[in-house]
DRENDO-1510 file (C-alpha; in Angstrom, 1 decimal, always signed):
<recs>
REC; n; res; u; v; w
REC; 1; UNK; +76.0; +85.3; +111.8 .
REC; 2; UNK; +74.6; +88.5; +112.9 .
REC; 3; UNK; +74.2; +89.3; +116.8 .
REC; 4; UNK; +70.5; +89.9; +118.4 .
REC; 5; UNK; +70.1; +92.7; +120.6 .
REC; 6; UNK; +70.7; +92.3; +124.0 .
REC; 7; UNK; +68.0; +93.3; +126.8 .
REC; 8; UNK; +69.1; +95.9; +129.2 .
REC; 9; UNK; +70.5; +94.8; +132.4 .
REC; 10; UNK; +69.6; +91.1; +131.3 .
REC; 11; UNK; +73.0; +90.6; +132.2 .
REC; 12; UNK; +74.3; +92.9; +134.6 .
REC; 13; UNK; +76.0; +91.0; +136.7 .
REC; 14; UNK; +78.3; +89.3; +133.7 .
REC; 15; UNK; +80.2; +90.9; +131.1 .
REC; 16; UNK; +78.1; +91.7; +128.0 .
REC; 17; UNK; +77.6; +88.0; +125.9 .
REC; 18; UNK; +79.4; +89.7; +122.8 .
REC; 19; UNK; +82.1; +90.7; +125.0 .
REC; 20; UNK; +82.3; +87.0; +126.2 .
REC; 21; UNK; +82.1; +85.3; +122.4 .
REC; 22; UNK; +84.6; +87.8; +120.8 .
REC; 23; UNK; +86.8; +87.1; +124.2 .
REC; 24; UNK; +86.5; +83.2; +123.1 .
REC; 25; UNK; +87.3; +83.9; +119.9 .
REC; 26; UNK; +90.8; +85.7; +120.5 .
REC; 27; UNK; +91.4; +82.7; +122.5 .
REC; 28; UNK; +90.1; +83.2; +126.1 .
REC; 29; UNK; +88.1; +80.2; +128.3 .
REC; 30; UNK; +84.8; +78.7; +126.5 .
REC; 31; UNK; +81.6; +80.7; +126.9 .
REC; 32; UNK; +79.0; +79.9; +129.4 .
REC; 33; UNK; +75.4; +80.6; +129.1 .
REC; 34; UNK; +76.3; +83.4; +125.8 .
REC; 35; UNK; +72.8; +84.5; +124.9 .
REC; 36; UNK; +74.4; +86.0; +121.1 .
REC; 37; UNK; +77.2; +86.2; +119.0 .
REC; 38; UNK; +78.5; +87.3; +115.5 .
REC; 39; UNK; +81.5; +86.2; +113.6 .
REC; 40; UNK; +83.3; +85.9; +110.4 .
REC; 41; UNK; +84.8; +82.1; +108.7 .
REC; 42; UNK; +88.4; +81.8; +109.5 .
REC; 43; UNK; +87.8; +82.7; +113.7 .
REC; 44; UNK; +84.3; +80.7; +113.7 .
REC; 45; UNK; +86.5; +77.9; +112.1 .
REC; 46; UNK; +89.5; +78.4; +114.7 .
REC; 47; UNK; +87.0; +78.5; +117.7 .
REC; 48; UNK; +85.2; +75.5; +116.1 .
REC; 49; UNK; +88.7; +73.5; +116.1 .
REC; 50; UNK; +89.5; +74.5; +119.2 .
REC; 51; UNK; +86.3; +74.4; +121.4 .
REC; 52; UNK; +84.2; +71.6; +119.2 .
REC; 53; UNK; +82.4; +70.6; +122.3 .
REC; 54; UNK; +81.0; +74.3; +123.0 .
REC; 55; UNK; +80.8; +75.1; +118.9 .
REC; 56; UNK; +78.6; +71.7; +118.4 .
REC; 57; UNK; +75.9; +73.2; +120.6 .
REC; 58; UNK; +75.5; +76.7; +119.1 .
REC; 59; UNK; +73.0; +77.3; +116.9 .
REC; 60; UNK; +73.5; +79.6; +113.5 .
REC; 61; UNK; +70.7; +81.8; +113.5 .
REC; 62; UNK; +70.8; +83.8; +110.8 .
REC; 63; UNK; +74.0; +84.1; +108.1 .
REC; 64; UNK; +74.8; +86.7; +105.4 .
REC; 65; UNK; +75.5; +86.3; +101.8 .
REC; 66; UNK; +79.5; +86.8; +100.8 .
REC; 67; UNK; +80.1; +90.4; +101.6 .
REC; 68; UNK; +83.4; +92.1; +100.8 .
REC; 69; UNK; +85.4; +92.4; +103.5 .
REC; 70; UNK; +88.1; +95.0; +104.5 .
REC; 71; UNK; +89.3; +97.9; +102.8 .
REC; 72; UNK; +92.8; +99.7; +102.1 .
REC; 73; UNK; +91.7; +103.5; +103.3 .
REC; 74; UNK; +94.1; +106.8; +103.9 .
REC; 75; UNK; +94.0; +110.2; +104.8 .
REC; 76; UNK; +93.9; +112.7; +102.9 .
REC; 77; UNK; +97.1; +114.0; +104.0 .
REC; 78; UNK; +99.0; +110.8; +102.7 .
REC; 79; UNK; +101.4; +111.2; +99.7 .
REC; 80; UNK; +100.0; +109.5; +96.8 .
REC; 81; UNK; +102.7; +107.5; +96.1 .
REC; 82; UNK; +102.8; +105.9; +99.4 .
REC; 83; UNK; +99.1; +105.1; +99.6 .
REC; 84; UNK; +99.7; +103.2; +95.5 .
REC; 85; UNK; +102.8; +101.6; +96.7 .
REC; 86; UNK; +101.1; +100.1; +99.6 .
REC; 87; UNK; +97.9; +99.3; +97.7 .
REC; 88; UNK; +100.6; +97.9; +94.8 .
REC; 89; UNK; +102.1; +95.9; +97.6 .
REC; 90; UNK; +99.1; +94.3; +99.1 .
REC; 91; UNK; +97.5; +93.1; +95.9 .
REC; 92; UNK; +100.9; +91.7; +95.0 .
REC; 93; UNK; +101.2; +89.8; +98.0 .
REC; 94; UNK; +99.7; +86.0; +96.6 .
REC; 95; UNK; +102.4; +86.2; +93.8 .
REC; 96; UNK; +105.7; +86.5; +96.3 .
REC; 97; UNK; +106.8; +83.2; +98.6 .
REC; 98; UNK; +107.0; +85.0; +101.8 .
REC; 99; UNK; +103.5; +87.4; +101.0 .
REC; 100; UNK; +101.8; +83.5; +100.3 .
REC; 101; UNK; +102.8; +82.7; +103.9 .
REC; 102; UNK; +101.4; +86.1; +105.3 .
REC; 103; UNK; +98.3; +85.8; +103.5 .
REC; 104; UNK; +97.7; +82.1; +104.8 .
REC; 105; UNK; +98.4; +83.4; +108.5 .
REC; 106; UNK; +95.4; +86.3; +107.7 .
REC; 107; UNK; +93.4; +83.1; +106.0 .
REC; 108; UNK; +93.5; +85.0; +103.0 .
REC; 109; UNK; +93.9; +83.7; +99.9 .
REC; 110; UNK; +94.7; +87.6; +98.1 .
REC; 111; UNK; +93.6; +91.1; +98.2 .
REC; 112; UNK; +91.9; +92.1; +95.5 .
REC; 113; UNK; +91.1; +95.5; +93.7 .
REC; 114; UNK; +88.0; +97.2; +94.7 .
REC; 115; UNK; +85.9; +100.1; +93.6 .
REC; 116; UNK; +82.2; +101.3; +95.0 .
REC; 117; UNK; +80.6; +99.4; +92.6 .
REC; 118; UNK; +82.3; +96.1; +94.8 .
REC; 119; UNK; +80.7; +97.6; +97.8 .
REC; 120; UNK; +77.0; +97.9; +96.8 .
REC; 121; UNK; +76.0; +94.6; +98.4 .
REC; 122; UNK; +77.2; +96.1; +101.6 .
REC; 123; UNK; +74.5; +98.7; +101.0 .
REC; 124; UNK; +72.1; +96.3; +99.7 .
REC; 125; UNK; +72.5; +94.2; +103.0 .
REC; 126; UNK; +72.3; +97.2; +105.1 .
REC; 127; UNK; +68.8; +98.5; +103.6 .
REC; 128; UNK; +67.3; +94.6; +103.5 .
REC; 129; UNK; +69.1; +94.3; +107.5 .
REC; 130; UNK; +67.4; +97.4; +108.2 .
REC; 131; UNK; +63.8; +96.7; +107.2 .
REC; 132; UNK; +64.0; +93.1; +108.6 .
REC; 133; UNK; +66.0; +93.1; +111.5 .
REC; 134; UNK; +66.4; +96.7; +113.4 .
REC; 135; UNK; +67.4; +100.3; +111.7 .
REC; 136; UNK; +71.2; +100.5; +110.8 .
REC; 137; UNK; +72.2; +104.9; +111.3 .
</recs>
């Protein structure tokens, strides 16, 4: 789900709705009167399970195709090695006992190699978001 934009001073007298949603969604009280919201699976399923008589009366709007999701970065100034042995590490995790049980506590399943090739339907979304929706700088 993507967020709309909010009006200016529409709610000035409450903390901003996305504020409020992503509030719920680390486990704070239930929204009241949220006007928009954006989320990923795995906290739309935990707020779903825990609120179901809030999440049964929000409507999806809009959703995204599968996008890739995080990715392993470092400075320049990091050592080589270290940034391979942590990149090594992390897409080793699904094949150890105790890296299965981290990865289920992320709701991941593995990491997996990327290159930029595996990010060009981020770009893709972002030109067709752009066009459709509002400009993305």
């Amino acid at each position: 789900m993507l967020p709309l934009p909010a009006r200016p001073g529409r709610h000035a007298r409450h903390r901003h709705p996305l504020r409020r949603l992503a509030g719920i969604l680390h486990h704070e009280r239930p929204p009241r009167n949220v006007a928009a919201g954006a989320t990923w699976p795995p906290p739309w399923q935990a707020f779903s399970r825990e609120h179901p008589e809030v999440a049964e009366n929000l409507r999806v709007a809009w959703t995204t195709e599968s996008l890739p999701n995080n990715g392993l970065v470092a400075r320049d100034d990091v050592p080589e090695a270290v940034v391979q042995e942590v990149a090594r590490l992390l897409l080793t995790l699904h094949e150890d006992k105790d890296g299965k049980l981290w990865l289920a506590r992320m709701a991941l399943s593995r990491f997996e190699a990327a290159d930029e090739s595996t990010y060009k339907p981020v770009e893709e979304f972002l030109q067709r978001f752009g066009k459709q929706v509002r400009p993305v700088d």
